[in-house]
C-alpha positions as CSV (number, residue, x, y, z in Angstrom):
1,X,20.1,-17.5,-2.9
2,X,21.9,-14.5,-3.2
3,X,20.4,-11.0,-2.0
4,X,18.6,-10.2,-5.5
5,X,18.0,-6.7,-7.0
6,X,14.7,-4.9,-7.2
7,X,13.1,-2.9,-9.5
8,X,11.0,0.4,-8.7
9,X,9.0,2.5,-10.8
10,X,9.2,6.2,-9.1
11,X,7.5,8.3,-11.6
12,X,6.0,8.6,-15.1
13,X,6.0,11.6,-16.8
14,X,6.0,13.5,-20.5
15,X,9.6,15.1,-18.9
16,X,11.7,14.3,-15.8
17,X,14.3,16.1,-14.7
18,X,17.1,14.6,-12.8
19,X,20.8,15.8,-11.1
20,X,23.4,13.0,-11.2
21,X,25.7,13.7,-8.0
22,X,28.8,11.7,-9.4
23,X,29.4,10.1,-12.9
24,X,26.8,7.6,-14.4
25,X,27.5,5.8,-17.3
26,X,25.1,4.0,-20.1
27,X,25.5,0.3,-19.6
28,X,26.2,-0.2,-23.5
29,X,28.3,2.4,-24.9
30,X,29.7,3.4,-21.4
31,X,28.6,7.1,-22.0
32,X,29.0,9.3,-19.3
33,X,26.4,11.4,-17.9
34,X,26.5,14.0,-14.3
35,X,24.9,17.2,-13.1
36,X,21.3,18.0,-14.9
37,X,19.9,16.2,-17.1
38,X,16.0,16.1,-18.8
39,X,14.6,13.0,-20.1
40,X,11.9,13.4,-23.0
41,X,9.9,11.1,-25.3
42,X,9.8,11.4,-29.0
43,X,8.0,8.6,-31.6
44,X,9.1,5.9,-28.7
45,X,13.0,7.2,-28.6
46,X,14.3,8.7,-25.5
47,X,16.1,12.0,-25.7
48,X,18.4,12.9,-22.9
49,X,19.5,16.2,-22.8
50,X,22.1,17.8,-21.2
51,X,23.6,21.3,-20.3
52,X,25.9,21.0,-23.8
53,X,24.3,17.8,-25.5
54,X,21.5,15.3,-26.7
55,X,21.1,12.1,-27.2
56,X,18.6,9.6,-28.3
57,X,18.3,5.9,-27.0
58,X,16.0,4.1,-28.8
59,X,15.9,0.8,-26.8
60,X,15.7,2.8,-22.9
61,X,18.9,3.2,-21.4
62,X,20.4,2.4,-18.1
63,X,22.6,4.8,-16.1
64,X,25.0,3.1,-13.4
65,X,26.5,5.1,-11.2
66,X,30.6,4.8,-11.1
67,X,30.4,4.6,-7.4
68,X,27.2,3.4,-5.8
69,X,28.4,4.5,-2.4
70,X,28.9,8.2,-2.8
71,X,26.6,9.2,-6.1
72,X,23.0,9.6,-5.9
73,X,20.6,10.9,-8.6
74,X,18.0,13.9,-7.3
75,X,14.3,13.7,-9.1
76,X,12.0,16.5,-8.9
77,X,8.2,16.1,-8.2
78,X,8.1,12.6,-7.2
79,X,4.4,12.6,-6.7
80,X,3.6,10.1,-3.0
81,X,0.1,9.4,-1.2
82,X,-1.4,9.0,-4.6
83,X,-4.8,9.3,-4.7
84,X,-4.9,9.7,-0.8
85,X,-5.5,12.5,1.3
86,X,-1.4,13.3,2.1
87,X,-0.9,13.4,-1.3
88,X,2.0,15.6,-2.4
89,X,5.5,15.9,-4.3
90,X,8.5,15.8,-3.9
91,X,12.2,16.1,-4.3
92,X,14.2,12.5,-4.1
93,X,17.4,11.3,-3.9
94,X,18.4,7.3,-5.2
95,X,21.3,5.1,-4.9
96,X,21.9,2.3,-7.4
97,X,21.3,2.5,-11.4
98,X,18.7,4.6,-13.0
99,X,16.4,2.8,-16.1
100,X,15.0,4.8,-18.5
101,X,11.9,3.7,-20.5
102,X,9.2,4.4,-22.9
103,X,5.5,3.6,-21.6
104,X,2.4,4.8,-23.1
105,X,4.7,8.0,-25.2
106,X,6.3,9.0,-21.5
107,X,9.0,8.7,-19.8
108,X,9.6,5.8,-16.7
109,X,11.8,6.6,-14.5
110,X,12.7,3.2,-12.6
111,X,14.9,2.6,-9.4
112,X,17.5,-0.6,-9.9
113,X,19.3,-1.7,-6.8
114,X,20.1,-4.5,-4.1
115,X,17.1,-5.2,-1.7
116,X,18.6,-4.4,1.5
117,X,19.0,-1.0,0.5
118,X,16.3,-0.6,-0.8
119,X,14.7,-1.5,2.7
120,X,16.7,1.1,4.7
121,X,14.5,3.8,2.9
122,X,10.8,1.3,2.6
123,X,11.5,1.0,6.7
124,X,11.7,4.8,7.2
125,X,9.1,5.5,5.0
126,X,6.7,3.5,6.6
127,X,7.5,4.6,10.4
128,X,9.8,6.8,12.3
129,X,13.7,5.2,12.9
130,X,12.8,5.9,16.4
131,X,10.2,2.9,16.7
132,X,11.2,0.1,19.2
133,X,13.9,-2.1,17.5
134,X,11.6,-5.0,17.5
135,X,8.8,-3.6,15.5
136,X,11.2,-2.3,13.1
137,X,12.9,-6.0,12.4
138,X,9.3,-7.0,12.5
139,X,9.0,-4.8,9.2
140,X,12.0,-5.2,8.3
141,X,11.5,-9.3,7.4
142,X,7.8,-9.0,6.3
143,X,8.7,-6.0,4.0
144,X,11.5,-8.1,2.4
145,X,8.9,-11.0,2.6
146,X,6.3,-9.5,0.7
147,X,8.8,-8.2,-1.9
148,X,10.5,-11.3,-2.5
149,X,7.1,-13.0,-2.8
150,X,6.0,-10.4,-5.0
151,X,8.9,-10.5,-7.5
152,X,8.3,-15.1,-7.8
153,X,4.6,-13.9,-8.6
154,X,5.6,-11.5,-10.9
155,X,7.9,-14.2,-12.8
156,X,4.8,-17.1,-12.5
157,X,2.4,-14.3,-14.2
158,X,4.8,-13.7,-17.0
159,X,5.3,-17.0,-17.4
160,X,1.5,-17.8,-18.1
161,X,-0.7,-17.6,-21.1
162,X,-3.4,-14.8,-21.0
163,X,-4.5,-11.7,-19.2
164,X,-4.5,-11.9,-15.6
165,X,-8.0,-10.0,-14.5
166,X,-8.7,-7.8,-11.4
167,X,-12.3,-7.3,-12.5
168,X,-15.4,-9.6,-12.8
169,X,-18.7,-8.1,-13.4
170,X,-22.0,-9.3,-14.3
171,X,-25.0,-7.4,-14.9
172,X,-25.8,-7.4,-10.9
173,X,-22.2,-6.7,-9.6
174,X,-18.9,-4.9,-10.3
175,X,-15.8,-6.7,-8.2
176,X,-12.7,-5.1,-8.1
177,X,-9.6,-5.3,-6.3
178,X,-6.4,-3.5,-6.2
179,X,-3.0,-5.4,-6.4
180,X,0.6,-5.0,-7.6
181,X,-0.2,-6.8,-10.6
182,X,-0.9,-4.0,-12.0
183,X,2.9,-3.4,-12.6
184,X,4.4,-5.5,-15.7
185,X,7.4,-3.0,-17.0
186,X,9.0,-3.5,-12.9
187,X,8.6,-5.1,-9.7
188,X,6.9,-2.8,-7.3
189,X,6.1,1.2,-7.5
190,X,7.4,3.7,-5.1
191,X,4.2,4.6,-3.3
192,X,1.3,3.0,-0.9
193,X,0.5,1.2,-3.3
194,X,3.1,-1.4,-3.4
195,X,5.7,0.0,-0.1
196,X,6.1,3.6,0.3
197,X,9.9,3.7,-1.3
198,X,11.1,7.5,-1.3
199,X,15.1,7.0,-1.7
200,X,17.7,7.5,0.4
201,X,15.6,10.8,1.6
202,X,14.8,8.7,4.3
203,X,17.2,6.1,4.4
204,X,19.7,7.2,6.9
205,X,18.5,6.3,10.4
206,X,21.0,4.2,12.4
207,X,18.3,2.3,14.2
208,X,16.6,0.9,10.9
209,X,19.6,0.0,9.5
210,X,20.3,-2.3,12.7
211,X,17.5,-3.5,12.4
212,X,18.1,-4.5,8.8
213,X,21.5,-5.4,9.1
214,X,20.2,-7.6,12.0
215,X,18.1,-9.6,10.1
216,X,19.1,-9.4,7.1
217,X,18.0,-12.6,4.3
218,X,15.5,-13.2,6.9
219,X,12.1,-13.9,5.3
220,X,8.7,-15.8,6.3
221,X,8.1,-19.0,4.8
222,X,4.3,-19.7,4.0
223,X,2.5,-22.1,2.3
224,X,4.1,-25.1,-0.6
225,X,7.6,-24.0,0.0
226,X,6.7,-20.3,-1.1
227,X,7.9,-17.1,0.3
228,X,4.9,-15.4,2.5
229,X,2.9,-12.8,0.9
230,X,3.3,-10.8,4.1
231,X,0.8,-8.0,4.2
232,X,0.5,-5.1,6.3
233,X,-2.0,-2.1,7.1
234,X,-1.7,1.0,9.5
235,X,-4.9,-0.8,11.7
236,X,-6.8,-3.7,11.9
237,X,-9.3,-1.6,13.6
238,X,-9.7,-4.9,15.9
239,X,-10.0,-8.0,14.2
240,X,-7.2,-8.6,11.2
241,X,-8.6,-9.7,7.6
242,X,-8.5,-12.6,5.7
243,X,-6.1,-12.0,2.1
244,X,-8.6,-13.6,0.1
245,X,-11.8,-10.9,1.1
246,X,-9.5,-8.4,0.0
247,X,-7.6,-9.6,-3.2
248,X,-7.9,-12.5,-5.7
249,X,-9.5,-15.5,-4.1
250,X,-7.0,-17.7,-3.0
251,X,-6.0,-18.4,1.1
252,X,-2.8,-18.1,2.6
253,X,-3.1,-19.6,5.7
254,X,-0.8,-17.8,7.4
255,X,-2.9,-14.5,6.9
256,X,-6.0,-15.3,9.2
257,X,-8.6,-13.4,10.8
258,X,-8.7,-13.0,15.0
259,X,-8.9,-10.5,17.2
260,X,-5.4,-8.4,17.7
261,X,-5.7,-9.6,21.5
262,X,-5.1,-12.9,21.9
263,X,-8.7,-13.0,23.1
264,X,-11.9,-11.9,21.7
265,X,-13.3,-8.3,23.8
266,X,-15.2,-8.8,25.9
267,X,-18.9,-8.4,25.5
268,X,-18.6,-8.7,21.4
269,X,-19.9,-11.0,19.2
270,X,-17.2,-11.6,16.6
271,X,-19.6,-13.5,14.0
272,X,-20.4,-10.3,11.8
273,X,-22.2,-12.3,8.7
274,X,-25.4,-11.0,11.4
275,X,-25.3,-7.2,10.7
276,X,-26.3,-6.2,14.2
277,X,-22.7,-7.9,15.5
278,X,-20.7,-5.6,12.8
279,X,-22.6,-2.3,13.7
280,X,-22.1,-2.9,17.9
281,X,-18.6,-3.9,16.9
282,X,-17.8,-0.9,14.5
283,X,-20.4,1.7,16.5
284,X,-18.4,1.2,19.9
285,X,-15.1,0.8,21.1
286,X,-13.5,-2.8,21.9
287,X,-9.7,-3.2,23.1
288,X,-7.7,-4.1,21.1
289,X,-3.5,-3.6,20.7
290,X,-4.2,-0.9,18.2
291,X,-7.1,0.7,20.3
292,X,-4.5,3.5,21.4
293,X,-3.6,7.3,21.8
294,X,-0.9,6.8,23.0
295,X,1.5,10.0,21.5
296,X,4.7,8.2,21.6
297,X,3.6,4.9,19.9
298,X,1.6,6.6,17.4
299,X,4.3,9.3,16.2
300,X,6.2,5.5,15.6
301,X,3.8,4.1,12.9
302,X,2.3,7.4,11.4
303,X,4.8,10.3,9.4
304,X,4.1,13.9,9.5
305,X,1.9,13.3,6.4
306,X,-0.5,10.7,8.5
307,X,-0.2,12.5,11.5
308,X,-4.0,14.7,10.7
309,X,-5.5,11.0,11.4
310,X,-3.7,10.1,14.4
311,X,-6.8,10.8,16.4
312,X,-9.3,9.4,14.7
313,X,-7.9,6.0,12.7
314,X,-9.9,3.8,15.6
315,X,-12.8,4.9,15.2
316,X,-14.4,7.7,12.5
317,X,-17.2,9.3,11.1
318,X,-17.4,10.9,7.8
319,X,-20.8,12.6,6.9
320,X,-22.3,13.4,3.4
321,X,-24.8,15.6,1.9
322,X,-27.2,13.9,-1.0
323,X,-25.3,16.1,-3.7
324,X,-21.9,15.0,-2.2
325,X,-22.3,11.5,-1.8
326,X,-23.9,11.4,-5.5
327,X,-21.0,13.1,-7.3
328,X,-18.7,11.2,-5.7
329,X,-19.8,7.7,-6.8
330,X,-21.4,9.1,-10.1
331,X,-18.0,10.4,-10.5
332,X,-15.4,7.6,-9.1
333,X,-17.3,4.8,-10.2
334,X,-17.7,3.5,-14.0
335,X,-21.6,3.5,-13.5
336,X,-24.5,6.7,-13.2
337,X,-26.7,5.6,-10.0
338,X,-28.3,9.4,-10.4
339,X,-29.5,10.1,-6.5
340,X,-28.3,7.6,-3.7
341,X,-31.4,6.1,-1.7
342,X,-29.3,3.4,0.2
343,X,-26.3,1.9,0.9
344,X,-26.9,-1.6,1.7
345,X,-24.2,-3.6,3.3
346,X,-24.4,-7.4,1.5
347,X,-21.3,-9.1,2.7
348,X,-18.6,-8.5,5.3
349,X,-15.4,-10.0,6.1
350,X,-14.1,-11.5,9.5
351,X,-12.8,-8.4,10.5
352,X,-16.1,-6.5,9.6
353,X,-14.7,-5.1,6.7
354,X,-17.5,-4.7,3.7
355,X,-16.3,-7.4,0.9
356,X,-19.8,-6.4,-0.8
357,X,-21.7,-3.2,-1.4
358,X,-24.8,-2.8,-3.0
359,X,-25.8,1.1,-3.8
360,X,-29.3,1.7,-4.4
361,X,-29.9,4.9,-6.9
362,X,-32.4,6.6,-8.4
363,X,-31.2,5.4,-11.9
364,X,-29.0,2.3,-11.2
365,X,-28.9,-0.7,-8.3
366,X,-25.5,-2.3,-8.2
367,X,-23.4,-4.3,-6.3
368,X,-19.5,-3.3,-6.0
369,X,-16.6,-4.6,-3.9
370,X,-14.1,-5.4,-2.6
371,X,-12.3,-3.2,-0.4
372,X,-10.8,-0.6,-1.9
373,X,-12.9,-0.3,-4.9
374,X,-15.7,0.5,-1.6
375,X,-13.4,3.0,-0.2
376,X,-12.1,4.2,-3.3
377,X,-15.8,5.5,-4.9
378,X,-16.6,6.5,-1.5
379,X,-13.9,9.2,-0.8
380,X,-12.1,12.1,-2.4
381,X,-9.2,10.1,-1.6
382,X,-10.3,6.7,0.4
383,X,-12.1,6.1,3.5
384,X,-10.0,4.5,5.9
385,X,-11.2,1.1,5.8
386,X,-14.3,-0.5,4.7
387,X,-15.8,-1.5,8.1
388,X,-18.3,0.9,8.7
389,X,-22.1,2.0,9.1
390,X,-24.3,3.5,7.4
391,X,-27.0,6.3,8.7
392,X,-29.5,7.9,6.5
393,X,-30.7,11.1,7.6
394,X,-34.1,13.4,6.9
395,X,-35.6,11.0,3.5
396,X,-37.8,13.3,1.2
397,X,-39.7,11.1,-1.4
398,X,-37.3,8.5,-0.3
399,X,-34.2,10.5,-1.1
400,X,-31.6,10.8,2.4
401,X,-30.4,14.5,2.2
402,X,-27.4,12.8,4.4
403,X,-25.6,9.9,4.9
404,X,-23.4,9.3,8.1
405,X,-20.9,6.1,7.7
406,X,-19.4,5.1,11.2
407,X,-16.1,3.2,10.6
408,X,-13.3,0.7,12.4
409,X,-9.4,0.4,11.3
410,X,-7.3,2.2,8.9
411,X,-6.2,0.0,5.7
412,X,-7.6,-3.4,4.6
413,X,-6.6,-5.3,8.3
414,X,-4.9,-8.0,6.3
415,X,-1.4,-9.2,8.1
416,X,0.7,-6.7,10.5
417,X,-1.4,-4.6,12.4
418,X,1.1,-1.6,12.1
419,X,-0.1,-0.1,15.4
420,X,-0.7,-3.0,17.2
421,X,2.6,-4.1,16.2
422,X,4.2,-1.1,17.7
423,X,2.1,-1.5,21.0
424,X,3.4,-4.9,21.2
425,X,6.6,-3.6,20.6
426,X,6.4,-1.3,23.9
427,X,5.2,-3.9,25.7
428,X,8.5,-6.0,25.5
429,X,7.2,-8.2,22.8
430,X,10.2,-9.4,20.6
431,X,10.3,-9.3,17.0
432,X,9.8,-13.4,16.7
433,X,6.3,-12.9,19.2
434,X,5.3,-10.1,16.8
435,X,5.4,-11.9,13.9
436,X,4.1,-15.1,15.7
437,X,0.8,-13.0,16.3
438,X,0.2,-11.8,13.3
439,X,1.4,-14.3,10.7
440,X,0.3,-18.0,12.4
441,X,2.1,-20.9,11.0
442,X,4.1,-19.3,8.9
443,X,8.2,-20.0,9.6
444,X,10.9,-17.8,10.2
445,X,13.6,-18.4,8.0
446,X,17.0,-17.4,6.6
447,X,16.9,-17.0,2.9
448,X,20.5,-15.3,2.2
């Protein structure tokens, strides 16, 4: 195959501004466009608008750049760390063609350009260019993996009659989870997300693109012939995940749960469908690759914007009063539980990670999962992983006035252990031994 284009949605807004650095042209009527520009929505026609001129498209448009090499167009407030705590905006600079289109009366703004590029910037965005070369091919082949995977899902789901759902509830339970199928009009969005994708703002650093360049087509081979769905998360918090306690219920059996040593710690009891295993294992603090503070490995995986967790992504404690652990769910959730009288762990993953939730309140008793729709409704933003505890403090009439959860890992565990990766990495661990830990059985193989 050859190396394919990808699509990326960057930002959706009523107006987006751009500056073309070189001359773009419409991919119809070969109309030229540079310098500022403002993109605006009216009765499902875009209106482009220019320092001197307008003009309407009524089908999108596509603007190519004359020369890829040396033009670039400059967005204003790219918005990144959606929903998280980091969140901010930004300004960003992309190569390759710019598409235009009309969703939901505003304006999409989507990225069009040859994958390989596009991983110079996904690599950097992740982790520092100054990460051992090894983790970064590491990311470099399951970024393009999961991509590439992503994009044959994508064109199986269109293919296919019906709606594809990422909900099932009953009158006893609400189950989410959180995937990329949520994007139809491209192939992945910009943020966390999907792969943080921020343009050529950080896109420049000579020892991601060796490693790119140095593996370049390289992709892991899964299960039936199929591109792996490689996943990856900033720590496993001990034990990796299984994909199928996270997402929709189907096992790739290259994404597997064990401990990130290739030996269980000592003293634990790793069998965590018996509570009192999960709470030793979550409560204390087991080795583990990604059990680390060390400076110069962590400034690898986490960007200025992570860096207020870097202390605390092992192991953490959040604490809630009764009024702020009440708004929150009331709030992020679709339901009104009134007061919270418990939080009642139902089922875990292998990694310890909370697949089901039941909340206990005043009004309402309901079970939720999986993982992120737990962290999601627990969190202004979302707790770092759904492996934790939880405390109640001081009950009055059987209402806690605080609740104290105690938690493992950062992200959902599945796949790459991002830290552990990078410990590895120091340790003289090649690339292939890397990705031989963390993805078993699946191949490594050259796709273009």
């Amino acid at each position: 195959m050859n190396a394919p284009k990808v699509e990326v949605g960057i930002v959706i807004s009523e107006s987006i501004e751009i500056y073309l650095e070189g001359i773009y042209l419409t991919k119809d009527s070969g109309q030229m466009f540079s310098d500022k520009c403002i993109a605006t929505v009216d009765n499902d026609i875009i209106i482009l608008k220019t320092d001197q001129f307008e003009f309407e498209f009524s089908e999108g448009l596509i603007l190519s750049p004359r020369d890829f090499d040396n033009s670039s167009c400059i967005v204003n407030d790219v918005v990144i760390g959606i929903g998280f705590h980091w969140e901010q905006k930004e300004i960003q600079k992309f190569q390759g063609d710019i598409k235009l289109m009309v969703i939901d009366g505003k304006v999409q703004l989507i990225n069009v350009l040859p994958i390989e590029n596009y991983l110079y910037s996904v690599i950097s965005s992740e982790m520092r260019g100054d990460s051992s070369l090894e983790l970064l091919k590491s990311h470099a082949i399951i970024s393009r993996s999961w991509l590439l995977a992503q994009i044959e899902k994508q064109e199986e789901l269109n293919g296919t009659e019906g709606d594809y759902s990422l909900i099932h509830e009953t009158e006893d339970e609400y189950i989410r989870w959180y995937d990329r199928e949520d994007h139809k009009e491209f192939h992945v969005c910009a943020d966390d997300h999907c792969q943080r994708y921020q343009g050529t703002t950080r896109a420049h650093n000579p020892n991601v693109i060796k490693a790119i360049k140095e593996t370049e087509g390289i992709v892991l081979m899964g299960d039936n012939g199929k591109i792996a769905d490689a996943r990856f998360s900033k720590s496993c918090g001990g034990v990796t995940e299984k994909f199928e306690n996270c997402w929709e219920p189907i096992n790739h059996s290259y994404l597997k749960a064990f401990p990130d040593l290739d030996h269980s710690p000592e003293g634990y009891d790793l069998d965590f469908s018996y509570e009192p295993n999960a709470e030793k294992f979550i409560n204390e603090n087991p080795d583990s690759y990604c059990n680390t503070t060390d400076e110069k490995i962590l400034s690898q995986v986490l960007n200025d914007y992570d860096h207020m967790a870097k202390n605390d992504f092992y192991r953490w404690t959040v604490e809630y009063t009764q009024s702020e652990i009440a708004e929150l769910i009331n709030t992020k959730s679709v339901f009104d539980f009134g007061e919270i009288i418990d939080l009642i762990p139902v089922e875990r993953g292998d990694s310890s990670r909370l697949i089901k939730l039941k909340i206990v309140g005043s009004k309402l008793t309901k079970i939720i999962g999986k993982e992120l729709e737990i962290r999601r409704i627990l969190s202004e933003s979302h707790l770092y992983s759904s492996a934790f505890t939880v405390e109640k403090v001081k009950e009055e009439n059987g209402i806690p006035s605080k609740f104290i959860l105690r938690g493992a890992g950062w992200g959902h565990g599945v796949g790459l252990c991002q830290i552990g990766a990078a410990v590895m990495g120091e340790k003289g661990f090649d690339y292939k031994e890397i990705l031989a830990h963390y993805f078993r059985g699946a191949d490594i193989v050259n796709k273009y």
